[in-house]
C-alpha positions as CSV (number, residue, x, y, z in Angstrom):
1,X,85.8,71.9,86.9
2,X,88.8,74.2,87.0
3,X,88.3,77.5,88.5
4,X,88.9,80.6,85.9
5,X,92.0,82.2,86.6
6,X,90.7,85.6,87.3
7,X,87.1,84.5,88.9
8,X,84.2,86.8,89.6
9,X,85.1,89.0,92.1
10,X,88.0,89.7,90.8
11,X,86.3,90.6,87.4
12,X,83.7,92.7,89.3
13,X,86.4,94.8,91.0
14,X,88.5,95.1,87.9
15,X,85.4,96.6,86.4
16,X,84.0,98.7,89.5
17,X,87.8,100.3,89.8
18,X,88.4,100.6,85.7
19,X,85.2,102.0,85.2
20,X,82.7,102.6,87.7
21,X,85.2,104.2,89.3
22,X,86.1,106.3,86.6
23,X,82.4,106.9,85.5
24,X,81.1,106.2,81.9
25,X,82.7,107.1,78.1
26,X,81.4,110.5,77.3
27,X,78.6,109.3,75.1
28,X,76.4,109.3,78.6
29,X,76.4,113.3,79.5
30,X,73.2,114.5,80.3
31,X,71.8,116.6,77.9
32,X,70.9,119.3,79.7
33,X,74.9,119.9,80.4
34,X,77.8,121.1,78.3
35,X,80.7,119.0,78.0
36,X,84.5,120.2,77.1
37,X,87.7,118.6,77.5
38,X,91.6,119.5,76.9
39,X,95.0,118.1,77.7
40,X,97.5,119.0,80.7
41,X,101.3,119.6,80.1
42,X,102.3,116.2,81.3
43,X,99.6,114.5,78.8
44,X,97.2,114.0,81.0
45,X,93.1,115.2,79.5
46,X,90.6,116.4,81.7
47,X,86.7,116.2,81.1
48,X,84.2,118.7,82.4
49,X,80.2,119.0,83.0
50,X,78.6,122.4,83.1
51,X,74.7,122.5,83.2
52,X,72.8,125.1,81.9
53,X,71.6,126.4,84.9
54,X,74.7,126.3,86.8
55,X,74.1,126.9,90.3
56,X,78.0,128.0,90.9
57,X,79.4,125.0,93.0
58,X,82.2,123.2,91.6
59,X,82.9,119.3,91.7
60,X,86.4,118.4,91.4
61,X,86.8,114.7,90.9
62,X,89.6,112.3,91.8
63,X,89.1,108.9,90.4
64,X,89.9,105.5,91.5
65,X,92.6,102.9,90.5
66,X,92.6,101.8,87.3
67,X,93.3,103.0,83.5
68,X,94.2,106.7,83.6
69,X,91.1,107.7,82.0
70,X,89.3,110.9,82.8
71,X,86.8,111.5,85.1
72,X,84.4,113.8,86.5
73,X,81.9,111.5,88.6
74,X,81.9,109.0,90.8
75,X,78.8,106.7,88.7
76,X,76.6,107.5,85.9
77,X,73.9,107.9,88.3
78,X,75.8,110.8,90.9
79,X,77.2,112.3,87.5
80,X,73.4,112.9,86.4
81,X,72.0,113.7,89.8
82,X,74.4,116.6,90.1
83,X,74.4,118.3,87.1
84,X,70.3,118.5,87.4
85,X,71.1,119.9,90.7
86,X,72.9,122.3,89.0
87,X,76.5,121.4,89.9
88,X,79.4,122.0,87.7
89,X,81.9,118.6,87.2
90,X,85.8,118.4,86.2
91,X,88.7,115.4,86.6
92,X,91.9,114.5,85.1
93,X,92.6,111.4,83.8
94,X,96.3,112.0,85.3
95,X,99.3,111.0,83.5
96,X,99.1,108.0,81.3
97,X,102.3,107.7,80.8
98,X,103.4,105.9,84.1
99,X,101.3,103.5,86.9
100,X,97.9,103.0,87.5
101,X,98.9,104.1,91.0
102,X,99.0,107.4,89.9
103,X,100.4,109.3,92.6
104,X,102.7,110.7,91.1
105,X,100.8,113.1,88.9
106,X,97.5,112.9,90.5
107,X,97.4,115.6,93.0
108,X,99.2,118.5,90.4
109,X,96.8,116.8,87.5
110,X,94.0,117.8,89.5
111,X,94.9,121.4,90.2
112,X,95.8,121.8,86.8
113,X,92.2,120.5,86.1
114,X,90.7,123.4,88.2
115,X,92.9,125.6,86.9
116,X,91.6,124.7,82.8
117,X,88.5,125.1,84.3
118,X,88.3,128.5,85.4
119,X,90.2,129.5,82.6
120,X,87.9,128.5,79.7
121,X,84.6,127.2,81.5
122,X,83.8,130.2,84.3
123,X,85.1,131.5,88.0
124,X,83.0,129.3,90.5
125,X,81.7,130.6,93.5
126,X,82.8,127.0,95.2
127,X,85.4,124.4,94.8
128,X,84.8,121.0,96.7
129,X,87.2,118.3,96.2
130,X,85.2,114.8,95.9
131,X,87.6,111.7,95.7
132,X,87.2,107.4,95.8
133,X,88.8,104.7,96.4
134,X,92.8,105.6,95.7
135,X,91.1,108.6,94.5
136,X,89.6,109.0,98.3
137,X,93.8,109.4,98.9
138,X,94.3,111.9,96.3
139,X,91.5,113.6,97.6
140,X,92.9,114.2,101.5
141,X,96.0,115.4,99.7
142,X,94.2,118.0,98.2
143,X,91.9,118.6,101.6
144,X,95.6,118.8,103.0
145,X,97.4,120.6,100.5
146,X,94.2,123.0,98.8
147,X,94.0,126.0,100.7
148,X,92.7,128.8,98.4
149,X,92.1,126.6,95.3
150,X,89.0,124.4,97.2
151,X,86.8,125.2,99.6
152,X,85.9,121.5,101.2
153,X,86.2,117.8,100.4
154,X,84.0,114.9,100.3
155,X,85.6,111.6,100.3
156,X,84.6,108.2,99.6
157,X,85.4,104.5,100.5
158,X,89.1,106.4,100.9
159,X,92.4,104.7,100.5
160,X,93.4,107.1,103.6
161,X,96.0,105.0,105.3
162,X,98.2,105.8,102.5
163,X,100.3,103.6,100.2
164,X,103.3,102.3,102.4
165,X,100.2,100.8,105.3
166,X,98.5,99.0,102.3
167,X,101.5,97.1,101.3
168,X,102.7,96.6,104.2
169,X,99.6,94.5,105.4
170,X,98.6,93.1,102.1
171,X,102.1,91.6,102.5
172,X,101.4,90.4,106.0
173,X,98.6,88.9,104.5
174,X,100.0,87.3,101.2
175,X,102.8,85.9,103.0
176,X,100.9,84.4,105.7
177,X,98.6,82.4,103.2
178,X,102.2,81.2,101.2
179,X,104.1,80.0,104.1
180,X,101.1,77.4,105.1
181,X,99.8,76.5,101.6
182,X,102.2,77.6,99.1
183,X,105.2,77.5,100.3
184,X,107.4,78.1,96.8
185,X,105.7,81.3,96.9
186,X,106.6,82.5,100.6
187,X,110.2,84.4,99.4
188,X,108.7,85.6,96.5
189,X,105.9,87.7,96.8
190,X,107.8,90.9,96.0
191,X,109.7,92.2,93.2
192,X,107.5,90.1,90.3
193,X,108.9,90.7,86.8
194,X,105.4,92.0,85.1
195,X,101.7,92.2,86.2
196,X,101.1,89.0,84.1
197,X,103.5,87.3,87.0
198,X,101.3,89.0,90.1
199,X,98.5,87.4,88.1
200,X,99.8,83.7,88.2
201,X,100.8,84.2,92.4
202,X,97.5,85.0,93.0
203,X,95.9,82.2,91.3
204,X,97.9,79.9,92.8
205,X,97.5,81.9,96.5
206,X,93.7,81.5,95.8
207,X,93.8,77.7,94.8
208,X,95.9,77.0,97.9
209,X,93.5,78.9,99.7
210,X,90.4,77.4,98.0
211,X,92.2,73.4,99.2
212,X,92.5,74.8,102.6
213,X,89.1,75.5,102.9
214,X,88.7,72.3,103.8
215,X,89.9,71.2,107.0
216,X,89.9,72.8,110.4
217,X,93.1,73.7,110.4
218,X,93.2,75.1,107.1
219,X,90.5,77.5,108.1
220,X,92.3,78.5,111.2
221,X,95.3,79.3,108.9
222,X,92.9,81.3,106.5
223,X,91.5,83.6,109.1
224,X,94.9,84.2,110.3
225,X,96.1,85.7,107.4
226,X,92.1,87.3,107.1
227,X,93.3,89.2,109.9
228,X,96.8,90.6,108.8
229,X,94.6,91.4,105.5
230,X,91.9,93.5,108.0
231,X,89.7,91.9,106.1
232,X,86.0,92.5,106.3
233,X,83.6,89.2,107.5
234,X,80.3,90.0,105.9
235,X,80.2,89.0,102.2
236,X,77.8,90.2,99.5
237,X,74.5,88.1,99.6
238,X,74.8,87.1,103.2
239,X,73.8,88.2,106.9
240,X,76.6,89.6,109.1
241,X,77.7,86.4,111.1
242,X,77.0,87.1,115.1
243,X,79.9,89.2,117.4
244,X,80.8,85.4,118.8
245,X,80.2,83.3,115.5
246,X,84.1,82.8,114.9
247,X,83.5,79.9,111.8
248,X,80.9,82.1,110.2
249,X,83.1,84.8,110.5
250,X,86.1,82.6,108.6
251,X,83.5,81.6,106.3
252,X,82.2,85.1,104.8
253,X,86.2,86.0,105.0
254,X,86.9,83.2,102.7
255,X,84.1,84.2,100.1
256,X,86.2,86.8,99.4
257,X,88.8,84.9,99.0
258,X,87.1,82.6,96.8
259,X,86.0,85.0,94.6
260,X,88.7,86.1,93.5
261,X,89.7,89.3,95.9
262,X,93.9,88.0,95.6
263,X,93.2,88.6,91.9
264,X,92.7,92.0,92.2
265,X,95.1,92.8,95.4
266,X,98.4,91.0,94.2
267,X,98.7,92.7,90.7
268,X,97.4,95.8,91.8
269,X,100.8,95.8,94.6
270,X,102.8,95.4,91.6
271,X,101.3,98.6,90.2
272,X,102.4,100.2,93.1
273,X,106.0,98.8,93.1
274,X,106.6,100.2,89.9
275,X,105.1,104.0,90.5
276,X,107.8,103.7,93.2
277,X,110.5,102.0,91.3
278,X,111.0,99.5,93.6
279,X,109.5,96.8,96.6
280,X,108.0,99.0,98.9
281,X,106.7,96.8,101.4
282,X,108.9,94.8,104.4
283,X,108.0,92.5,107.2
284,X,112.0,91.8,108.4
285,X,111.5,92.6,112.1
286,X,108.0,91.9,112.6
287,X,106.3,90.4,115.6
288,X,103.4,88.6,113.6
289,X,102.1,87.3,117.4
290,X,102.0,91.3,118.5
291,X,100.7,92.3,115.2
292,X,98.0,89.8,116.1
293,X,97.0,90.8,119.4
294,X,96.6,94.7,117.3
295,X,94.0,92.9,115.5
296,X,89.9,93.1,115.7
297,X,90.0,89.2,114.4
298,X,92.4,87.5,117.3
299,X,89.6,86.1,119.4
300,X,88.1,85.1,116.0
301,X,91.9,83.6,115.3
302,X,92.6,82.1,118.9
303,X,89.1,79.7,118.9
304,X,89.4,78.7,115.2
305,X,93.2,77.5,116.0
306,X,91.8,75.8,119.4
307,X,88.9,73.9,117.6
308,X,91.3,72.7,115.1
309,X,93.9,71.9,117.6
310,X,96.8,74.1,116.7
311,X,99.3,75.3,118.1
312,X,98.6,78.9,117.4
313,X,102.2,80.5,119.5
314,X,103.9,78.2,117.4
315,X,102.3,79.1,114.2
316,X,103.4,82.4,114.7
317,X,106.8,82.2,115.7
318,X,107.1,80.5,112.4
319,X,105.8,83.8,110.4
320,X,107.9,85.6,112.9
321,X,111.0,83.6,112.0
322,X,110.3,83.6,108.1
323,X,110.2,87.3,107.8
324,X,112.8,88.2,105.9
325,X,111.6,90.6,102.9
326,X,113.4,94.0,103.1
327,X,112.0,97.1,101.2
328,X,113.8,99.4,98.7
329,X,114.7,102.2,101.2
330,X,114.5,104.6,97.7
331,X,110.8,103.0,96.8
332,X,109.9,103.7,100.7
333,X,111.1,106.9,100.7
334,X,109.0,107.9,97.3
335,X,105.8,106.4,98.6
336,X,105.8,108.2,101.7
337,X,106.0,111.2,99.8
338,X,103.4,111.1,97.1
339,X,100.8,108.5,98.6
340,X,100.4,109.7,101.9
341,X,97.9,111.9,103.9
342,X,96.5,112.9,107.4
343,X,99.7,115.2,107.9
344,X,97.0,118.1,108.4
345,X,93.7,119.4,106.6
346,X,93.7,123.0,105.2
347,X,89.7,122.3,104.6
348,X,86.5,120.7,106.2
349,X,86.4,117.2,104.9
350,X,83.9,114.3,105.1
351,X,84.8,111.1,105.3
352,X,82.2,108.2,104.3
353,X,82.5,104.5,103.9
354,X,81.0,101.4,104.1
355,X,81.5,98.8,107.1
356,X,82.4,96.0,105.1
357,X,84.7,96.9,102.5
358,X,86.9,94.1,101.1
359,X,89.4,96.6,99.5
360,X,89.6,99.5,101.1
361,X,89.4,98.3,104.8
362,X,87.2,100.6,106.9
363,X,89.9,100.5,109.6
364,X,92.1,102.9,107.5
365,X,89.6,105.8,108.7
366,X,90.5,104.6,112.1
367,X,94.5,105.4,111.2
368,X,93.5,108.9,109.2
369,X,92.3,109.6,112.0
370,X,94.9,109.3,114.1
371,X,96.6,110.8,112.0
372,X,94.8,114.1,111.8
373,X,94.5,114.3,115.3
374,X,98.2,114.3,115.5
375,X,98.5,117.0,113.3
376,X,95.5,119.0,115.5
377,X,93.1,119.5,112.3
378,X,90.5,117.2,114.0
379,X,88.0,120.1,114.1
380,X,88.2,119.8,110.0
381,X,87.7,116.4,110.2
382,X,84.0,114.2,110.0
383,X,83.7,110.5,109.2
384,X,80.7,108.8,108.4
385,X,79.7,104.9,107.9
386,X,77.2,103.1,105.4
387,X,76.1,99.6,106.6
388,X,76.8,98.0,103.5
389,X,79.4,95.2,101.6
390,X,81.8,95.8,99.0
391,X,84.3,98.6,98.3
392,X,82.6,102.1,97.3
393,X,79.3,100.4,97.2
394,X,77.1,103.8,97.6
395,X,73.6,105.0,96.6
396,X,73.1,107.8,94.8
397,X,71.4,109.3,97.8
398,X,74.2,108.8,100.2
399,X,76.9,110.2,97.7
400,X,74.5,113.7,97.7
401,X,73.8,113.4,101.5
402,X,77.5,113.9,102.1
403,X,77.9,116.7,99.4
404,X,75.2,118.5,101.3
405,X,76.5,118.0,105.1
406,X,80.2,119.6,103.5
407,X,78.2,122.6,102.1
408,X,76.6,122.7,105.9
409,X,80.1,123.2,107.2
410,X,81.1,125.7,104.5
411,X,77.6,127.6,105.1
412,X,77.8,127.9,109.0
413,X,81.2,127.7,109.5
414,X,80.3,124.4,112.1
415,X,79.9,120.8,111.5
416,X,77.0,121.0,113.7
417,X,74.6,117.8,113.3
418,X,75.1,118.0,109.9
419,X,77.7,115.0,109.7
420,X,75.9,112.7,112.3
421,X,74.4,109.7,111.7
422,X,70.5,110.6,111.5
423,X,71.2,113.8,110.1
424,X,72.8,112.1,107.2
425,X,70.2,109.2,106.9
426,X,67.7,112.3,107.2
427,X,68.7,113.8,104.2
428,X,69.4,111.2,101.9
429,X,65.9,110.0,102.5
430,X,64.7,113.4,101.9
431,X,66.2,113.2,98.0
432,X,63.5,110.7,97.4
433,X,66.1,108.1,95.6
434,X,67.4,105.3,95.9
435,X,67.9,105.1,99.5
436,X,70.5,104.6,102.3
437,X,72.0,102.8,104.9
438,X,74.2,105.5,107.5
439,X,74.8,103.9,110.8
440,X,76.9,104.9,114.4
441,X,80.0,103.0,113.7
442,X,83.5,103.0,115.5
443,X,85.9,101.3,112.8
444,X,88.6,98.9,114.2
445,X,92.5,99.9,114.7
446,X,94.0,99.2,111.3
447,X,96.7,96.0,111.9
448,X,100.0,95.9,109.8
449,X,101.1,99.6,110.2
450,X,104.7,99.7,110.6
């Protein structure tokens, strides 16, 4: 039976990212709240919940990837929990007129949000910026960039590494997987005419992918480029494979595969390309055996390629001496400007995500990080970890945890124990809903930063 060109993974995070992510149509506000909505200068609309008994804190949502839709809640089920706590709720759809990497506008769509809101809806007594997935990016921009127009910022399953990372080793990645199995694809994973041609590469990536399941060394070669893609090894349904079960590990990586993660990955790149107006990803000039060794997954890599009996040096001079795709200089320039953050924080912000995240790899908190700590706004800085698979896959519970711990900070003035692990488990199980799953976690150096 042929496999469906866009399978179910790919369907599930088409629809987690163009609507989960964006929260429901308006026909699902609670009724206890008043809704209103406008339009910004550039086009863009904005949406905004105010309960009755408005407690004063407002909620300033940045939404995922995906249609420019507005939004003003993570999920239908955070959206109702914080309105009966009594919190206020706005969002921009940002500009429809270009990308669904939105950059562009996202970050001036939100102010301009805030600013509709105080204008019509009320002065609140406190802003916090809350942000997923690319939205999670948006979001450190305005943590970074907010000073006097938000207080603090909570963000979620973040897209922190920024734009010109996530190319970069979703290109590593792509063009791993087409040199071994699809060759007629390896010098032309960039620069695709439409999204409907990032569609058809990924289907054929995944069919190769799905043939080379099947032997040793096709599996070796598959967890190869599972590494360049940082790409979690605990699927949904399944147990996390053991520290030193290297095939399990390849296994799990390859159910995302399988399911159609490429689907989503290779025509969302394209998106980016053209909010940049050009390729914005290279890999001339890369050491693919050093960018390796950078990698969580090279002991996983090294016994895969030796119980095959590969040659795994001359694999990778082979990816080393392939590299030949050069960026637009213009395209780099204008995606280091708009999708980047961790030059600095201006506010207290909390990061949370999950451990397994196919998307969104949990190693880009490790590079944020860095980042911050670079600019010396570390202090500003919490990160936080849910033991959990799949990208953004929060409970209720968790989402309000983490609103809580940032109101700790803006209470006391100190993170305190407000942001640690049992603290946040603590209070998430102290809302009495659905639960939560906080853990100590040290996320893994992000591999394929430039």
């Amino acid at each position: 039976m042929p496999r469906p060109r866009l399978s179910t993974l790919a369907a599930a995070c088409a629809t987690a990212l163009a609507t989960a992510l964006i929260g429901p149509a308006t026909g699902a506000q609670a009724s206890t709240a008043d809704h209103y909505s406008g339009t910004l200068s550039d086009g863009a609309t904005w949406i905004a919940d105010k309960p009755a008994q408005w407690n004063g804190s407002l909620l300033l949502f940045s939404h995922g990837f995906g249609p420019t839709t507005a939004a003003d809640a993570p999920s239908a089920a955070v959206r109702q929990a914080l309105l009966d706590a009594g919190y206020a709720l706005v969002g921009s759809s940002y500009d429809p007129n270009g990308s669904m990497w939105a950059l562009d506008s996202a970050e001036r769509d939100q102010f301009a949000a805030l600013t509709a809101f105080r204008r019509q809806l009320g002065t609140p007594t406190r802003v916090i910026s809350v942000g997923q997935s690319m939205g999670g990016l948006i979001n450190a921009q305005i943590a970074r960039d907010g000073a006097g127009r938000v207080d603090g910022a909570l963000g979620l399953c973040g897209l922190v590494a920024g734009g010109v990372d996530l190319d970069n080793y979703q290109l590593d990645a792509e063009y791993t997987l087409a040199t071994f199995f699809d060759p007629a694809d390896a010098d032309a994973l960039v620069n695709l005419d439409s999204q409907t041609d990032a569609g058809a590469l990924a289907d054929r990536l995944t069919k190769a992918v799905e043939t080379a399941q099947q032997t040793p060394a096709g599996r070796a070669r598959i967890a190869l480029a599972a590494a360049y893609l940082n790409l979690a090894d605990w699927a949904p349904g399944q147990q996390p494979p053991a520290r030193d079960d290297f095939a399990g590990q390849e296994q799990q990586q390859y159910a995302w595969l399988a399911q159609g993660l490429l689907g989503f990955i290779v025509p969302a790149r394209w998106s980016v390309e053209q909010s940049a107006g050009g390729n914005t990803s290279w890999n001339k000039g890369v050491d693919y055996a050093g960018l390796l060794r950078k990698s969580a997954h090279a002991k996983q890599v090294d016994a895969l390629y030796r119980d095959a009996g590969l040659d795994l040096r001359t694999d990778l001079n082979r990816l080393t001496r392939g590299a030949h795709v050069t960026a637009d200089p213009a395209a780099v320039a204008h995606l280091k400007r708009t999708s980047t953050a961790g030059q600095g924080l201006a506010v207290p912000l909390l990061d949370i995500h999950t451990t397994a995240d196919q998307l969104v790899p949990v190693g880009q908190e490790s590079a944020f990080a860095g980042r911050v700590r670079k600019a010396g706004d570390s202090a500003l800085l919490r990160q936080a970890y849910v033991a959990r698979q799949s990208h953004c896959n929060f409970t209720t519970a968790e989402v309000v945890a983490g609103l809580h711990a940032v109101e700790h900070r803006l209470d006391t003035g100190h993170w305190d124990e407000s942001a640690t692990t049992a603290e946040l488990q603590h209070s998430a199980d102290e809302l009495g809903l659905d639960g939560a799953a906080f853990t100590d976690y040290r996320p893994n150096r992000l591999t394929g930063t430039r």
